[in-house]
N, C-alpha and C positions, 0 to 999 in steps of 0.2 A: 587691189582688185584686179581681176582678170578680162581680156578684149574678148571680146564674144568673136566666136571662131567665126571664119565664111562662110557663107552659104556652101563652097566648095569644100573645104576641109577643117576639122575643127583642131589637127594635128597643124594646119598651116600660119594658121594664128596665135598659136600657144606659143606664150614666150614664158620658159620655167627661170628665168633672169627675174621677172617681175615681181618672184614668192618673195613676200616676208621673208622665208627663212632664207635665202639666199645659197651661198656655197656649201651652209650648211645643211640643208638637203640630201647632198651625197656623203657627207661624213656622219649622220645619227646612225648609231648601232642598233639598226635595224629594219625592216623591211618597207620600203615604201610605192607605192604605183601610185598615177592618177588616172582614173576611166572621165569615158563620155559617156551620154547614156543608152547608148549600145553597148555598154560594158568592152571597149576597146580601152587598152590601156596607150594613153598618151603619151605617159613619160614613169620611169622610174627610178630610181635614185641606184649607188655603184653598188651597194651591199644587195640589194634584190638582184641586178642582171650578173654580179659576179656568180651566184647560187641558183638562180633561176634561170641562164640565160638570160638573150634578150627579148623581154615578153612587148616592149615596142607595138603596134598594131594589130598585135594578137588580142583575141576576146580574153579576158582574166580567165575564167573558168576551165578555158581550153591550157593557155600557158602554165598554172601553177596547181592544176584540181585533174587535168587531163578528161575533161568532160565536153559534150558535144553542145551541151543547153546550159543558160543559166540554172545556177542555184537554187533549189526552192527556195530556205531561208535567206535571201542577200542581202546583206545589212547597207548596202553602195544603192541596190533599188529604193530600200527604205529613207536611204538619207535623200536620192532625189521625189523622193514621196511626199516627204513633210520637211524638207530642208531643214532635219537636225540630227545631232550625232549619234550615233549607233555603235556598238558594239557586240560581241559572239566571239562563241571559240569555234575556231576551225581547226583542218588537219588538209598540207599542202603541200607538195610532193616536189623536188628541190631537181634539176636538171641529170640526178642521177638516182630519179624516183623514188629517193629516200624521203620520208613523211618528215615532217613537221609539226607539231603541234603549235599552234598559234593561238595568240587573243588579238582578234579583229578589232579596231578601232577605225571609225570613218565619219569624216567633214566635208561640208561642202563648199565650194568653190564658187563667189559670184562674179559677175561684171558687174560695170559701172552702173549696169541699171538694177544692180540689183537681184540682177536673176541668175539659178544655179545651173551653170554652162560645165561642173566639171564636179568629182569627188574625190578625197583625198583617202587611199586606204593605206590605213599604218597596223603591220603587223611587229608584234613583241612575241619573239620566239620564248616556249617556256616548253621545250622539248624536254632538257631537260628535268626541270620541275614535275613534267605529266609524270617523266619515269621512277623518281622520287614518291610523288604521290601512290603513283602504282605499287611501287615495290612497300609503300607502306600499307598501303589499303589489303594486300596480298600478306603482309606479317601481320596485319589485322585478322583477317579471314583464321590463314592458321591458329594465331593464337586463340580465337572461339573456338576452334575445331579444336584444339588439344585441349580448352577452357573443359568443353562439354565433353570431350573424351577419357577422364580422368577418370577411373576407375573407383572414386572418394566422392565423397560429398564436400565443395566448393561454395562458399558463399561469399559476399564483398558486402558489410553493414557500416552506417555512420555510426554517429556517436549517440542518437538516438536509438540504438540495436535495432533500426528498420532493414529489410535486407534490400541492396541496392541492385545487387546481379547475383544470380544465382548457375551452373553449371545444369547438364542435363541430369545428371544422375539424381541432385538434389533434388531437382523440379520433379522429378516422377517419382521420387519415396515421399514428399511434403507439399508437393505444392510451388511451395517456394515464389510468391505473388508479391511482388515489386513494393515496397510501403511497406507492408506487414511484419512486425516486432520479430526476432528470432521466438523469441520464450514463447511466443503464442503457436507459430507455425510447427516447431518441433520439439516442445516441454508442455504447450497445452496450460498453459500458463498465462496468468491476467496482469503477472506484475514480473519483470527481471530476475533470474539466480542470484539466491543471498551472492553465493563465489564464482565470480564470471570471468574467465580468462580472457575476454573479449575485452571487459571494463579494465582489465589489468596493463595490458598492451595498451589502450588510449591513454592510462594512466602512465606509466614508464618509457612508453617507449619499445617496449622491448618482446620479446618472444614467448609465448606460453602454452602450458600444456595441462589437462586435465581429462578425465575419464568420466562420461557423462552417460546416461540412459535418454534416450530419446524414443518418440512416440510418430510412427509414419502415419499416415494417410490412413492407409487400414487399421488402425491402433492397434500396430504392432511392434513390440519392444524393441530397440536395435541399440546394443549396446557399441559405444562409440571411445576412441582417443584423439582429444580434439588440437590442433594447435595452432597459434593464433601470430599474424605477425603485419603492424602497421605496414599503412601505405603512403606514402607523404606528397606534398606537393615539390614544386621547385627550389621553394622559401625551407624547406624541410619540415615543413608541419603535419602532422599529423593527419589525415582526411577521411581515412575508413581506416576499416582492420580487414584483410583475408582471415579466412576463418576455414581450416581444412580439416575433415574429420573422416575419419578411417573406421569402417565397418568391423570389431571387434567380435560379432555376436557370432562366432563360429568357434572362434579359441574361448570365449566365458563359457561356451556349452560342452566345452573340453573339459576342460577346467572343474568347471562344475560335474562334469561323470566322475572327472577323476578324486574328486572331494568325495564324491556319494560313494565311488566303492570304495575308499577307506572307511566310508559310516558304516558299508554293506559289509563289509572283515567284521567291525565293533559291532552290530547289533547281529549279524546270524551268530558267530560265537557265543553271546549273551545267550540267543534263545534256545542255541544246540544246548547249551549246558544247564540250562533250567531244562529242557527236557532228557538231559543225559543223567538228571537228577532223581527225574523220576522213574528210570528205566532201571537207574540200582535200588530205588525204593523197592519196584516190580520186582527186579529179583531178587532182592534180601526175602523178599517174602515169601517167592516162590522156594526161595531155600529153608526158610523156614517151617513150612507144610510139608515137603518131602522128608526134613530131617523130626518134623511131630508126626508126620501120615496125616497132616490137616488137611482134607481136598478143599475146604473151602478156604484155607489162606493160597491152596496154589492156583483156584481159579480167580481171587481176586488178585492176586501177585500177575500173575499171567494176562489181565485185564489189561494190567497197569503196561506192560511192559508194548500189548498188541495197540495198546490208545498213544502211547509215546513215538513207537515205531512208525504208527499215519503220520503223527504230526511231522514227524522228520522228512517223510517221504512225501507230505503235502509241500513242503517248504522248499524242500529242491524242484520237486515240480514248478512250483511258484517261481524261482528264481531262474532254470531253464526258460521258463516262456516268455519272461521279462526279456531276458538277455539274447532271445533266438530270434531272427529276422526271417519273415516269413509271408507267404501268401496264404490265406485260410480257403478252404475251401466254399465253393459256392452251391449248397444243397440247399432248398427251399425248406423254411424252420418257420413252424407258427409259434408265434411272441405268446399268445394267447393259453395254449395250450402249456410251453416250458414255466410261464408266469406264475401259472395257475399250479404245474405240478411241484415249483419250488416255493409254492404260500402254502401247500398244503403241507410239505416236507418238514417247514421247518415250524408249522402252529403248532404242533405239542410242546415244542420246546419254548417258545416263544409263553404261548398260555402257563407253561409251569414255573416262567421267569416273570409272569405278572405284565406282560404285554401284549395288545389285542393288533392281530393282525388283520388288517382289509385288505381288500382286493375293488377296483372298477375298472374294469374292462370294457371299452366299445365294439360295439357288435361289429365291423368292419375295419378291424384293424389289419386282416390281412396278414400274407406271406410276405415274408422275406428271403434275401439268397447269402447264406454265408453258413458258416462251421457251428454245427450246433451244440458240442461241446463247450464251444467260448461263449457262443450267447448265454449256454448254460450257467454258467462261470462267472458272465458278469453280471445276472440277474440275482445270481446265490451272493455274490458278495457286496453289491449294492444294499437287498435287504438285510443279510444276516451283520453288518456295517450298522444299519438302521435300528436294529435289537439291543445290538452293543452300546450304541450312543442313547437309546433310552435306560439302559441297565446303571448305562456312566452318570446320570443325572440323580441329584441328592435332592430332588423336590420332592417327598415323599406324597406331599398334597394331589400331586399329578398323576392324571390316567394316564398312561403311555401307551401310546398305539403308533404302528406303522401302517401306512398306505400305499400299494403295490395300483398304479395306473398304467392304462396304455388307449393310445390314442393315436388318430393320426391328425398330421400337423403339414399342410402346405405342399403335399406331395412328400412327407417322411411320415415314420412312424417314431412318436416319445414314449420311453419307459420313461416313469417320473416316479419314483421313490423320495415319500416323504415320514417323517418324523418328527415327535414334539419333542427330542432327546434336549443333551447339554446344547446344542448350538455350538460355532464357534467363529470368533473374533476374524476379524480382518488378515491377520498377521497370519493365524491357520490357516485361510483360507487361501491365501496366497502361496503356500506350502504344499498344499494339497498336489496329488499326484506327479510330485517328484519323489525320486526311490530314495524309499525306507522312512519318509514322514507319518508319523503313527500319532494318534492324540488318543488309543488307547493305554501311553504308557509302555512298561515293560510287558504287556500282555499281546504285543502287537507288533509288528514288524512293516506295516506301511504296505505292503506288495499288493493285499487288495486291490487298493484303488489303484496302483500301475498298472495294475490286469486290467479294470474296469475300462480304463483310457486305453487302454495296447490293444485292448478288440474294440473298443468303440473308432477308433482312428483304420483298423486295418480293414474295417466294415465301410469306410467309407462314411463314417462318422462322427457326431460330437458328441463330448460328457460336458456338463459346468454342475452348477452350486449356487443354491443359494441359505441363504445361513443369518441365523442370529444368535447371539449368544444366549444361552438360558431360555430359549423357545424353541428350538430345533433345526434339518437342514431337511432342504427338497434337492435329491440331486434326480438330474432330466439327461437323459439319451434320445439320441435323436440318430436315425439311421433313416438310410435311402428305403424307400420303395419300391422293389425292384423288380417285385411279381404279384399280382392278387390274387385272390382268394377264388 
């Protein structure tokens, strides 16, 4: 125990002979003071006054912090508050104002009677260690910053395919929400991939790779090369998989052109030469009425050759406007009126093929702004599409009719061409409007509908489908409303 200082001085009474710890006081490695409770430091051991000077009768605060007032938080106040030990981190600034980082520890000191005359404050330098912690807390930092800055999609999943951390890119194409199964968040999926590179690396160990389609947020298709490589603990066990996947959907759509214009070489050749078939029919016969004086073999010879000649000249047309990039111009076009002049155009032909053509049109359907040529173009080939697919159906039992609509819808205007034709399957429908997909057969070369969709999109627009097999298809255009009536 310690003598309670004099009334005159509490430095005059103090005998650091008395501590328990004895001589070893001034040999612990590390920092020690004892205050009064004026926060005067009474005594402090050689490792403090070698680093700190001699802080002796000086206030603590002033000696080792270079401050005018106690400390708010002072853990020396608090131990003589409730006479029990305390602790905090500080940062203390050494006789050549170099900091410190310290963990504060303080006890307090009684007399014989009992009462706390004195506090014992032990600082453990962990200077070092702050700067360790920093520089790792800082290669923390970067590593999320390049985690998130990683131009790929990033994820870290257990062994349950939950995802554990996901990257920023991830999170803004899927979501990417802490728990949540991979196969759900980006395959849309209620159960795991039969073939999962992910289950393959938990299984071996080892590194994997596979090409996958995935579904973003907007369900939209992002074709992916995914590869997968555990993460282990200390023990070497296995604990997650990284899971890294690289945006492919720019090269498949390469890829895919460059597949379609080898179809686009095989099927125009096909149709040049079915119509270069009929052009020497046209003129064997045109030769033939000149060499008999028959006028009427060389006007139907001459039919032949002036109906072969459109076709050909429709067909590069067709393929020029697929292949040309382009702004269409914005002239005000009533839907109404072009609707109405291509149901009338083409019902003779239609009535003499055994199919009835409607029309319902709403009274305020209003203008539009765009190239009226193309609208022209994709209303002719919408319907005369609709003719063809009730011509293609072997249901003899069936009335065949097509329905020419227009409406407006939510601030646009829908053309909706419908038919009770063949329908078709899934698999078609999936095909549709990629170039040269034809479900006419060799009567057909597909560029319709990439017309229909190449103005519908340059309009500022969409085309879809909807379809059943052996009942028919409704296909809907949907353009901006851009001007009224």
């Amino acid at each position: 125990m310690l003598e309670s200082p004099s009334s005159g001085s509490a430095q005059g009474s103090f005998d650091v002979h008395k501590l328990e710890c004895g001589r070893l006081f001034d040999e612990v490695p590390c920092y020690i003071s004892i205050q009064d409770r004026s926060f005067q430091v009474l005594q402090a051991n050689r490792k403090m006054i070698d680093e700190f000077g001699d802080p002796i009768s000086q206030f603590c605060y002033a000696a080792y912090k270079g401050r005018r007032e106690r400390c708010p938080e002072c853990p020396v106040a608090r131990t003589f508050d409730d006479g029990k030990d305390h602790s905090s981190q500080e940062k203390i600034f050494d006789r050549h104002r170099l900091p410190h980082d310290v963990i504060v520890n303080t006890r307090p000191l009684h007399n014989q009677a009992g009462e706390i005359i004195a506090v014992m404050e032990l600082f453990t330098d962990i200077t070092v260690q702050k700067e360790l912690e920093n520089r790792l807390q800082d290669s923390l930092m970067r590593y999320h910053d390049l985690f998130d800055l990683v131009p790929c999609y990033i994820s870290v999943q257990d062994r349950d395919f939950r995802i554990l951390e996901a990257n920023r890119y991830f999170r803004e194409s899927f979501g990417g929400r802490p728990g949540v199964h991979c196969y759900e968040i980006y395959k849309k999926r209620a159960d795991r991939c039969p073939r999962c590179p992910l289950a393959e690396t938990f299984q071996d160990g080892r590194t994997h790779e596979s090409e996958e389609v995935l579904i973003d947020d907007m369900g939209k298709k992002v074709c992916v090369v995914v590869h997968t490589a555990p993460i282990r603990d200390l023990q070497g066990n296995i604990t997650s998989v990284l899971e890294v996947s690289d945006d492919i959907s720019e090269i498949r759509a390469l890829q895919d052109k460059l597949a379609l214009l080898g179809r686009l070489v095989g099927t125009i050749a096909h149709s040049i030469k079915n119509v270069l078939e009929g052009l020497r029919g046209g003129v064997y016969i045109v030769n033939l009425g000149f060499r008999d004086n028959n006028q009427a073999d060389i006007r139907t010879g001459w039919e032949m050759v002036e109906r072969n000649v459109g076709r050909i000249s429709n067909m590069i047309m067709d393929m020029l406007y697929c292949t040309k990039e382009r702004s269409p111009r914005r002239l005000p076009v009533s839907l109404a009126k072009v609707a109405r002049e291509i149901v009338d155009l083409l019902s003779p032909r239609a009535h003499d093929l055994g199919v009835q053509l409607e029309s319902e049109f709403s009274d305020n359907v209003g203008v539009i702004l765009g190239e009226p040529k193309d609208i022209r173009a994709l209303i002719s080939n919408l319907v005369g599409n609709a003719i063809d697919a009730c011509l293609s159906d072997q249901n003899e039992q069936k009335s065949h009719r097509v329905i020419t609509r227009l409406f407006r819808e939510s601030g646009q205007v829908a053309i909706e061409v419908e038919d009770n034709g063949t329908g078709m399957d899934e698999e078609a429908q999936s095909k549709l409007f990629t170039m040269f997909f034809s479900t006419k057969g060799t009567f057909g070369t597909g560029l319709g509908l990439l017309i229909s969709q190449k103005v519908a999109t340059e309009h500022g627009g969409t085309i879809s489908v909807r379809s059943v097999l052996g009942e028919g298809s409704t296909f809907t255009v949907r353009l901006p409303l851009e001007a009224k009536s």
